[in-house]
MIDOSE-1310 file (N, C-alpha, C; in nm, 2 decimals, decimal comma, always signed):
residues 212
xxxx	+11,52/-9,90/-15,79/+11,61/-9,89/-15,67/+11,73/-9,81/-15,70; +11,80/-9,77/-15,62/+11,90/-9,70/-15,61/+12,03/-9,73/-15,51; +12,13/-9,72/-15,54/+12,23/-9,76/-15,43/+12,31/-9,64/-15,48; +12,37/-9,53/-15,40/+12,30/-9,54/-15,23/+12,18/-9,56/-15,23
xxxx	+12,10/-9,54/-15,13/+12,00/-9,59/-15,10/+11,93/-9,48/-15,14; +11,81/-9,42/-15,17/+11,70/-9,28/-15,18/+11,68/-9,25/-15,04; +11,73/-9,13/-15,03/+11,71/-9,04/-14,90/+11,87/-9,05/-14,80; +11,96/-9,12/-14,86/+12,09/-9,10/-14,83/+12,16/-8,97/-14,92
xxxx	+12,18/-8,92/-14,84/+12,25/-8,80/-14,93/+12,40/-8,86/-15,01; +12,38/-8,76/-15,09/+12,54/-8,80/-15,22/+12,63/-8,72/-15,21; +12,74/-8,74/-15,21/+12,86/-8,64/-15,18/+12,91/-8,68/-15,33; +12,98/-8,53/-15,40/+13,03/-8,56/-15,52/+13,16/-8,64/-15,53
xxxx	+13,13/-8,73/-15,63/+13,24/-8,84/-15,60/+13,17/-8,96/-15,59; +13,07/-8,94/-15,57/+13,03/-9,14/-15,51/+12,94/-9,20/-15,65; +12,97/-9,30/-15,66/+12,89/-9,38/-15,81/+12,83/-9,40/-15,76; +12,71/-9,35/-15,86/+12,54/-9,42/-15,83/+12,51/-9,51/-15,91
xxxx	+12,45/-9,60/-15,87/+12,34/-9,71/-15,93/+12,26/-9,73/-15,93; +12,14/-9,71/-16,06/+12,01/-9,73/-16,03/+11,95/-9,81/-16,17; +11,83/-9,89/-16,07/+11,83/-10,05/-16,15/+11,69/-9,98/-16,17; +11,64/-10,02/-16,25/+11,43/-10,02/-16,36/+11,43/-10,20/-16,37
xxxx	+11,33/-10,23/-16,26/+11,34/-10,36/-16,31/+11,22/-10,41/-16,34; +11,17/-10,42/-16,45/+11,03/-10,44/-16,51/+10,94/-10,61/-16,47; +11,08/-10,69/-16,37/+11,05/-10,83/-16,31/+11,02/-10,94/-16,43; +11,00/-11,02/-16,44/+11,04/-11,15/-16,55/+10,91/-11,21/-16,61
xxxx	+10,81/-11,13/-16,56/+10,66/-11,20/-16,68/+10,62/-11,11/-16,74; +10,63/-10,95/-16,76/+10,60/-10,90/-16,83/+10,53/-10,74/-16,81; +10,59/-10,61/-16,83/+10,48/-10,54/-16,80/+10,50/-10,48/-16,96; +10,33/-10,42/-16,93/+10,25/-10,36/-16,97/+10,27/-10,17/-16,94
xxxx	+10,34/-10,14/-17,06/+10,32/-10,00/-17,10/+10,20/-9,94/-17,11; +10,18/-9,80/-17,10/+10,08/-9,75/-17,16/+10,06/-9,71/-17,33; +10,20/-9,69/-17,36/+10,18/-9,77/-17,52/+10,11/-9,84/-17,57; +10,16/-9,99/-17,50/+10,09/-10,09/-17,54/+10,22/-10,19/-17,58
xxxx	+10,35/-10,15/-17,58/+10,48/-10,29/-17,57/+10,42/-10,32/-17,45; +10,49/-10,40/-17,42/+10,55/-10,52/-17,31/+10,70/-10,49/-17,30; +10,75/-10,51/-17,21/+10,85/-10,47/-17,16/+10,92/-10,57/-17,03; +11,04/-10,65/-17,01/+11,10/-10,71/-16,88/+11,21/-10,71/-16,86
xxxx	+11,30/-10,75/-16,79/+11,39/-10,74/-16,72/+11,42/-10,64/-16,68; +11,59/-10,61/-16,74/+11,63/-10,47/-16,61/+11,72/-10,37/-16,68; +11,72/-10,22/-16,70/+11,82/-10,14/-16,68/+11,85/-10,09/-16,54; +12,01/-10,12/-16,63/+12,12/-10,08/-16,49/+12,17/-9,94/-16,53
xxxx	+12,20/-9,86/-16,48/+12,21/-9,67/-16,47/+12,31/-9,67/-16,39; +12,43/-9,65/-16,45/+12,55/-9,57/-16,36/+12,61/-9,50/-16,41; +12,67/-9,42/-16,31/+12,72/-9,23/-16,34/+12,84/-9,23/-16,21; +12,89/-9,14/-16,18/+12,95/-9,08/-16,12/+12,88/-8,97/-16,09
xxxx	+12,83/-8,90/-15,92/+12,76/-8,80/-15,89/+12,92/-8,68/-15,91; +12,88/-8,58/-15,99/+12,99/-8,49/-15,99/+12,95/-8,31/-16,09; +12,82/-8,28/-15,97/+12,77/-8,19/-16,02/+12,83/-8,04/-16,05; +12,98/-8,03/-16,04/+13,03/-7,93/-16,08/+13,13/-7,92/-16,18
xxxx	+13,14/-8,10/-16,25/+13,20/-8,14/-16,32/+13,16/-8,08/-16,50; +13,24/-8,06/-16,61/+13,23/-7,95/-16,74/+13,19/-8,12/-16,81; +13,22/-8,24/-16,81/+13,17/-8,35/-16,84/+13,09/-8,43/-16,76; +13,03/-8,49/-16,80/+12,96/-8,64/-16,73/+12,92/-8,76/-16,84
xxxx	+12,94/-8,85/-16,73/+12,93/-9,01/-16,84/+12,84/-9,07/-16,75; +12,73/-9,14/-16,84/+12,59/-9,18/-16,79/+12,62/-9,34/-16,85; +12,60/-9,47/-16,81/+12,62/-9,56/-16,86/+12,47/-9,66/-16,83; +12,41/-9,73/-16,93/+12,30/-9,83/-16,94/+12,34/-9,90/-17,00
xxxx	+12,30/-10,04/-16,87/+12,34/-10,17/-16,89/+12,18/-10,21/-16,93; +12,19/-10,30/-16,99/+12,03/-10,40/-17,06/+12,07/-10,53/-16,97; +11,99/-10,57/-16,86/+12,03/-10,70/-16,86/+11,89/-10,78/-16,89; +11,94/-10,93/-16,91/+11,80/-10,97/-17,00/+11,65/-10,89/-16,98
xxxx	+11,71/-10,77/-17,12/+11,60/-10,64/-17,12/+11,52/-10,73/-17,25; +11,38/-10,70/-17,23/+11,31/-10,78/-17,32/+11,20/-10,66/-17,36; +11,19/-10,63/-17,53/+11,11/-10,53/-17,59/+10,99/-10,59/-17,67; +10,87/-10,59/-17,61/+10,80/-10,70/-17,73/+10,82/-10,82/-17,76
xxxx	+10,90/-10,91/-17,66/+10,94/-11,06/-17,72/+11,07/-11,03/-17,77; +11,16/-10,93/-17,83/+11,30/-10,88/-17,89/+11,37/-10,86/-17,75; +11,45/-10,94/-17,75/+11,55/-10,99/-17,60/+11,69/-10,87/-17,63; +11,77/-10,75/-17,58/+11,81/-10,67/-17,57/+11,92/-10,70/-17,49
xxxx	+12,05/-10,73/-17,54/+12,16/-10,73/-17,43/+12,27/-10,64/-17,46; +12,35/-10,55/-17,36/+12,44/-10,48/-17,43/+12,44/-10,32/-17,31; +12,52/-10,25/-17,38/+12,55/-10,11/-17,31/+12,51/-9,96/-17,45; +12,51/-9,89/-17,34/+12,47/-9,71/-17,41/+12,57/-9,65/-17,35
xxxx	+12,68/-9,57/-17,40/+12,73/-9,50/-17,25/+12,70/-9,33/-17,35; +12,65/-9,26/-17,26/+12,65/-9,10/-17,31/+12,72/-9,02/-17,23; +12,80/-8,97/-17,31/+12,89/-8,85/-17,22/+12,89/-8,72/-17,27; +12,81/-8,62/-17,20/+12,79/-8,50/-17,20/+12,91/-8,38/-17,20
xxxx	+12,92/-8,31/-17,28/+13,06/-8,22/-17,27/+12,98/-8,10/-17,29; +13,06/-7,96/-17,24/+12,99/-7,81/-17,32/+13,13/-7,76/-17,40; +13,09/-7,72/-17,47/+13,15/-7,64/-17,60/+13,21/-7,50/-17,52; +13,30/-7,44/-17,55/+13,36/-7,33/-17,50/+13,31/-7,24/-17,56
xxxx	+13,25/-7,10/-17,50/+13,17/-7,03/-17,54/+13,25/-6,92/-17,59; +13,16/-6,84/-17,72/+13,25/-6,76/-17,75/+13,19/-6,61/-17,75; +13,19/-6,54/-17,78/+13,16/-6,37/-17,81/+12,99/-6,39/-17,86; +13,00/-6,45/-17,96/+12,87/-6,45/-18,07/+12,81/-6,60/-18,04
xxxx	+12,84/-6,67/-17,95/+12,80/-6,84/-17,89/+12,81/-6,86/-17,81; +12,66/-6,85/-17,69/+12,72/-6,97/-17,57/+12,76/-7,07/-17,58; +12,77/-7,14/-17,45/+12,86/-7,27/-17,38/+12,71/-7,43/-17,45; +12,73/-7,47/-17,55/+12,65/-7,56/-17,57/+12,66/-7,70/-17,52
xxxx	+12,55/-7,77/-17,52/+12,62/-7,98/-17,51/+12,60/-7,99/-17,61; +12,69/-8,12/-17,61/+12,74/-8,22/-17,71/+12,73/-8,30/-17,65; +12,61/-8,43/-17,67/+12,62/-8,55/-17,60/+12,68/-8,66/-17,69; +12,78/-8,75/-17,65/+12,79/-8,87/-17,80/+12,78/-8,99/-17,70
xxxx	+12,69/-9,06/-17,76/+12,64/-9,20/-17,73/+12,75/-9,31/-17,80; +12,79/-9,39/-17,73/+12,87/-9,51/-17,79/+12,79/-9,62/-17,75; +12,76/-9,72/-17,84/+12,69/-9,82/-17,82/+12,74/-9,93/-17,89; +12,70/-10,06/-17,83/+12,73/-10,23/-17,82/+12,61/-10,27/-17,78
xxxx	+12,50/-10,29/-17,87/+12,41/-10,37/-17,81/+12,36/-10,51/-17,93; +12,32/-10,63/-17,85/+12,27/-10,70/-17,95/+12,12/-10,75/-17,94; +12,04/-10,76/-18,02/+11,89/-10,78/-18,03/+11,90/-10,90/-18,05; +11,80/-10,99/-18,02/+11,79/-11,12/-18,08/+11,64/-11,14/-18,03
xxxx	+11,61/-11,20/-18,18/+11,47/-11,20/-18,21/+11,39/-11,37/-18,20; +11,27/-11,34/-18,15/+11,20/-11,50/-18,13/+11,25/-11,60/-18,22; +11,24/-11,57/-18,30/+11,30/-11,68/-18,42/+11,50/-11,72/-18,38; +11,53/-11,67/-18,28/+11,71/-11,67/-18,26/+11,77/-11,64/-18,36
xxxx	+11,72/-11,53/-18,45/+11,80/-11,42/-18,51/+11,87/-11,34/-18,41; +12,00/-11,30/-18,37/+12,06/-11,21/-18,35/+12,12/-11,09/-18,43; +12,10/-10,99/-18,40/+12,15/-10,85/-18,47/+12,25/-10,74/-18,36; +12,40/-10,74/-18,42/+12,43/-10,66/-18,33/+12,48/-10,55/-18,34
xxxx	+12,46/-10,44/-18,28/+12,51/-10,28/-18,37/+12,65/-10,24/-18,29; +12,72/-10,20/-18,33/+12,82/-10,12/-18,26/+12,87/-9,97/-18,31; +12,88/-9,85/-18,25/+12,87/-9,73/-18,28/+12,92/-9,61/-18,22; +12,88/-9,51/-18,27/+12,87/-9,35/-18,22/+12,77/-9,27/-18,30
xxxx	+12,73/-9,22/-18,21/+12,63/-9,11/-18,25/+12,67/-8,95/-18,16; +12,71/-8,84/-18,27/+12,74/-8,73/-18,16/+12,60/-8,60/-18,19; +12,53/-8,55/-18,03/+12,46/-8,47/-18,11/+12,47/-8,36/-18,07; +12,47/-8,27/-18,17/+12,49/-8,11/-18,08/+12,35/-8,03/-18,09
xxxx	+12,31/-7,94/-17,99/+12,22/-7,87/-17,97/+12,24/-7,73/-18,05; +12,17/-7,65/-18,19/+12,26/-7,54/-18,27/+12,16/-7,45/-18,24; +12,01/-7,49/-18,20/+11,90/-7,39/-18,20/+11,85/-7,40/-18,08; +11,80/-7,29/-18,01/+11,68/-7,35/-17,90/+11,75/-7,32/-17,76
xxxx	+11,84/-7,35/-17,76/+11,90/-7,38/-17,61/+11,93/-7,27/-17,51; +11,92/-7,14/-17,56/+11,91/-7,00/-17,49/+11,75/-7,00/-17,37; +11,67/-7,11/-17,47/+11,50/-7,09/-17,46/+11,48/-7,21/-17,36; +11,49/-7,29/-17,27/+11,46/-7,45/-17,21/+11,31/-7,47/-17,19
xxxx	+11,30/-7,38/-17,19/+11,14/-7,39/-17,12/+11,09/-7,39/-17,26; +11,10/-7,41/-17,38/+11,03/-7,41/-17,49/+11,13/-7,53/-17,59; +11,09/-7,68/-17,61/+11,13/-7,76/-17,71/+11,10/-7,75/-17,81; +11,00/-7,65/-17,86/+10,97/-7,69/-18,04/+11,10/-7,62/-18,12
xxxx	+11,17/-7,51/-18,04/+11,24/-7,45/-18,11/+11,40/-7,56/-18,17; +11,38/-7,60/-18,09/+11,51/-7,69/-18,04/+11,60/-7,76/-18,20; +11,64/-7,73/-18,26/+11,73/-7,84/-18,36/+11,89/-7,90/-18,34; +11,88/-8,01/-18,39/+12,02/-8,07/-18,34/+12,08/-8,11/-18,46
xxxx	+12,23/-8,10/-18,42/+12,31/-8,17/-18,56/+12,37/-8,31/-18,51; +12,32/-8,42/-18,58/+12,39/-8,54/-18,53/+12,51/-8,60/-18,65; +12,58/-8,64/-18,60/+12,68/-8,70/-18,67/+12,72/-8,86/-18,63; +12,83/-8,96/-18,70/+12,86/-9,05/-18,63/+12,89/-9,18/-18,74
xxxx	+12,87/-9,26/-18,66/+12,86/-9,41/-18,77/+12,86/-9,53/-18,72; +12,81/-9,63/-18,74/+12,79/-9,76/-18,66/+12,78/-9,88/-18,82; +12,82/-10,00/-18,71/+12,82/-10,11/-18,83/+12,71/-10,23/-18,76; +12,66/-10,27/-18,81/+12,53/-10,36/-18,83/+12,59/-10,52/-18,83
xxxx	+12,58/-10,59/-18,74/+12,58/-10,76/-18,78/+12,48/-10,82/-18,81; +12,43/-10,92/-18,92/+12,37/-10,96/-18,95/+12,33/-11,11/-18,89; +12,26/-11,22/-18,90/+12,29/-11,36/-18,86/+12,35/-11,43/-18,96; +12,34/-11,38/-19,09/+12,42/-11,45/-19,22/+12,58/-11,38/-19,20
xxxx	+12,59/-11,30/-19,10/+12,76/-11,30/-19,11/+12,78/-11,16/-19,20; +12,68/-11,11/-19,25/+12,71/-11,01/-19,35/+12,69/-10,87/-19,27; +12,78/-10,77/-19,28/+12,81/-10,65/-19,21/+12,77/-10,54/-19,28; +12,66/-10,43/-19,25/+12,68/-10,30/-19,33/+12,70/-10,19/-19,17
xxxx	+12,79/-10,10/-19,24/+12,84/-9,99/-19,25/+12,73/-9,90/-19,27; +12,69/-9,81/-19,16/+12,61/-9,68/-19,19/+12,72/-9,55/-19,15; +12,76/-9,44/-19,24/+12,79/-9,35/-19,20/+12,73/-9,23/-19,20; +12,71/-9,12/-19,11/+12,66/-8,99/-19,18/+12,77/-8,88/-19,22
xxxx	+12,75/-8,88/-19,40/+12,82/-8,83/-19,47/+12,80/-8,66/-19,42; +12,68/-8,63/-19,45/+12,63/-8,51/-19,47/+12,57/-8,50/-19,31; +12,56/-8,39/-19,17/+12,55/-8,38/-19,05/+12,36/-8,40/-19,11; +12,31/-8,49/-19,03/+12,17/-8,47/-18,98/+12,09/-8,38/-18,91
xxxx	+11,99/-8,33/-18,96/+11,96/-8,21/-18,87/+11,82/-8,22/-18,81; +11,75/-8,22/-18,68/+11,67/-8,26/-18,65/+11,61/-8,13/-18,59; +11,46/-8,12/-18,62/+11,43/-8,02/-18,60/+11,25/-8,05/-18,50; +11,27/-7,99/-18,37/+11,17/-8,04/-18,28/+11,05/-7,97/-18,34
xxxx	+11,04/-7,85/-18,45/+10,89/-7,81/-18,43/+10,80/-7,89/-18,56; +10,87/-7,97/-18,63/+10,80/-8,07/-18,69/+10,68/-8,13/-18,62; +10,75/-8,19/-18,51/+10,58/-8,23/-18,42/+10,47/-8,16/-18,45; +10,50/-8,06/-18,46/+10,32/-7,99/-18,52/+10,30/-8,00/-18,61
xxxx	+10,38/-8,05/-18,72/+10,30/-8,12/-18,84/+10,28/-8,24/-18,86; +10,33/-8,32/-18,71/+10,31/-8,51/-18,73/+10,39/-8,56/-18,84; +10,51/-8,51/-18,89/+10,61/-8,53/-18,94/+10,77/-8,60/-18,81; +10,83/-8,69/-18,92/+10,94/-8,73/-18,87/+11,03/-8,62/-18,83
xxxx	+11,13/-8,62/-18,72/+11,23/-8,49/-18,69/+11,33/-8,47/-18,79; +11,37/-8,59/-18,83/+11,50/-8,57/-18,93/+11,47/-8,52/-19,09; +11,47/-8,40/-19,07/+11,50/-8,32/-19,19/+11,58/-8,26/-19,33; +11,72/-8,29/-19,26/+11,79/-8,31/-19,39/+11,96/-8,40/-19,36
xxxx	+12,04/-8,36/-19,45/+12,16/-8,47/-19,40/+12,14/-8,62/-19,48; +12,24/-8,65/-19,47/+12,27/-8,80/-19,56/+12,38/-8,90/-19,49; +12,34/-9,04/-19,47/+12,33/-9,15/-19,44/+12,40/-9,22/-19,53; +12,54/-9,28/-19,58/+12,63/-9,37/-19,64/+12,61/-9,54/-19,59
xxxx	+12,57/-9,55/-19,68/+12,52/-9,70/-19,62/+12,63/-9,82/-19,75; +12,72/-9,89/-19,65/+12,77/-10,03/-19,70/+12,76/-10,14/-19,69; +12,74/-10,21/-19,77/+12,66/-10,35/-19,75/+12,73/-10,47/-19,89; +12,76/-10,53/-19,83/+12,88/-10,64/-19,88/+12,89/-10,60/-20,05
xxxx	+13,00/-10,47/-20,03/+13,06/-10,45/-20,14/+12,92/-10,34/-20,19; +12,86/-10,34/-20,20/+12,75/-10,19/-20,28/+12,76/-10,09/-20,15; +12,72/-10,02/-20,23/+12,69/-9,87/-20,16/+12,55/-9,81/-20,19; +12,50/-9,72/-20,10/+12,33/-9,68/-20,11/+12,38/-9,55/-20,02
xxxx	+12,29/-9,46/-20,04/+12,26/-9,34/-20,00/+12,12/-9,32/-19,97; +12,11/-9,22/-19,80/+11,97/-9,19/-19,77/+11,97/-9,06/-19,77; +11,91/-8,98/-19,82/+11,93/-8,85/-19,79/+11,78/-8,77/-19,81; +11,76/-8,73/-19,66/+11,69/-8,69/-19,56/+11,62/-8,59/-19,65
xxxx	+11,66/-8,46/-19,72/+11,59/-8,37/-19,80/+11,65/-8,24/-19,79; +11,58/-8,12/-19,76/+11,60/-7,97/-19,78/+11,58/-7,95/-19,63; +11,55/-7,99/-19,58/+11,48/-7,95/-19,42/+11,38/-7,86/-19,43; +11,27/-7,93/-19,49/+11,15/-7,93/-19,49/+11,08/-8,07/-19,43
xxxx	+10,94/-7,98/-19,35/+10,93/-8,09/-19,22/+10,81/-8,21/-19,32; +10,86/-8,31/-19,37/+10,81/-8,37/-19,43/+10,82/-8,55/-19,41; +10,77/-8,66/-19,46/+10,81/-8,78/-19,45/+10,86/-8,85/-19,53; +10,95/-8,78/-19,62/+11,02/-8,82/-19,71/+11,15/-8,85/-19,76
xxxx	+11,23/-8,95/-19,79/+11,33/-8,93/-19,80/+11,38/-8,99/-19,94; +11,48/-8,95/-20,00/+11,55/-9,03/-20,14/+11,65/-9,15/-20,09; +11,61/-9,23/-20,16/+11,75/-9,40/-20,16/+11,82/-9,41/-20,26; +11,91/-9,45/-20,28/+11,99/-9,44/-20,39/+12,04/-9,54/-20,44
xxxx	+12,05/-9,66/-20,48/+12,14/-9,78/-20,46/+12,15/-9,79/-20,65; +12,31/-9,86/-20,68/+12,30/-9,85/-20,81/+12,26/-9,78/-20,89; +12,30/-9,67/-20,89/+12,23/-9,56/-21,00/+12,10/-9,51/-21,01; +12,01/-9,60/-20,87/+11,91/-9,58/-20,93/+11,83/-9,50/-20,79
xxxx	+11,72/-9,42/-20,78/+11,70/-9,34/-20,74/+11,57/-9,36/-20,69; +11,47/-9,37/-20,53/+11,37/-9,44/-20,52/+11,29/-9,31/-20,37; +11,19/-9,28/-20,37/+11,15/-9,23/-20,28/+11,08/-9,27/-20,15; +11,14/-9,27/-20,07/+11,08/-9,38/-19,96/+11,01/-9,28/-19,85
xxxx	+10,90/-9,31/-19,78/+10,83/-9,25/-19,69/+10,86/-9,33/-19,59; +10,91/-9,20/-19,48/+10,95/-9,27/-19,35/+10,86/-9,24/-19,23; +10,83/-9,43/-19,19/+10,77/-9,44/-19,11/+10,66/-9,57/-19,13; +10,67/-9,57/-19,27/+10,62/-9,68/-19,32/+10,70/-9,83/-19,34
């Protein structure tokens, strides 16, 4: 649904709201989750505007039995273009959401994530080219009370033509991770399109395949 209504015209300036309401017993993706309740989608219509802020509300949003409460807000900016660079986005997501799991574990994240578009974007009609640099940081609540700290130290770099090798996007860049008083490091690799990444905790050095 939509308010205004669909087929009412929008004049720039009017906030829209639009609800996904997946109803209270359950659907059925083509996936194969399950999926219920509702996102709520509001914006300000303001198509001639150099920013925009998109905001998603979860209300009792349910993912697989994992109950979802909380907000996303993304707000889109373009970069000032220069001689040797067009005008790019930069979208940064701020988020407050909390999960709480059948068992009434709760987990709750709070954050930023900023991503910039550095390849590709001349091309739209073509995504494999496409790579992004993400940056940011968010902190983790636990149900025992205990808090880690993820930062990205080193910019993450995500590269769309991986898909054709059935590899993960994120290809290189490093992840600062704090967790009651230790420190660990993730670091993504060379940006080679692979499923691999190094862990680091304590001196000690461990190769982990992501996705498993």
């Amino acid at each position: 649904t939509r308010v205004p209504g669909f087929g009412t015209p929008i004049t720039p300036g009017t906030q829209v709201t639009k609800t996904i309401d997946f109803g209270t017993t359950g659907c059925l993706l083509a996936s194969g989750n399950v999926v219920k309740g509702r996102i709520i989608i509001t914006f300000v219509y303001n198509p001639g505007a150099t920013t925009h802020t998109i905001n998603y509300a979860f209300d009792n949003f349910y993912h697989n039995s994992i109950k979802f409460v909380g907000n996303k807000t993304f707000t889109r900016t373009m970069t000032t273009a220069t001689t040797t660079m067009p005008s790019l986005p930069i979208v940064t997501m701020n988020m407050d959401m909390t999960a709480t799991f059948p068992n009434g574990n709760s987990y709750q994240r709070v954050g930023q994530r900023i991503r910039e578009i550095v390849e590709g974007y001349t091309t739209p009609g073509i995504l494999a080219d496409n790579v992004y640099k993400v940056t940011g940081s968010w902190t983790t609540s636990f149900p025992n009370t205990t808090l880690q700290t993820s930062t990205i130290t080193s910019p993450l770099y995500v590269k769309m033509s991986c898909m054709a090798a059935n590899k993960p996007l994120i290809v290189s860049g490093v992840i600062s991770i704090v967790r009651n008083g230790n420190t660990g490091t993730l670091d993504y690799g060379d940006g080679t399109c692979d499923n691999t990444a190094l862990f680091t905790f304590n001196g000690n050095t461990y190769t982990i395949i992501i996705g498993n």
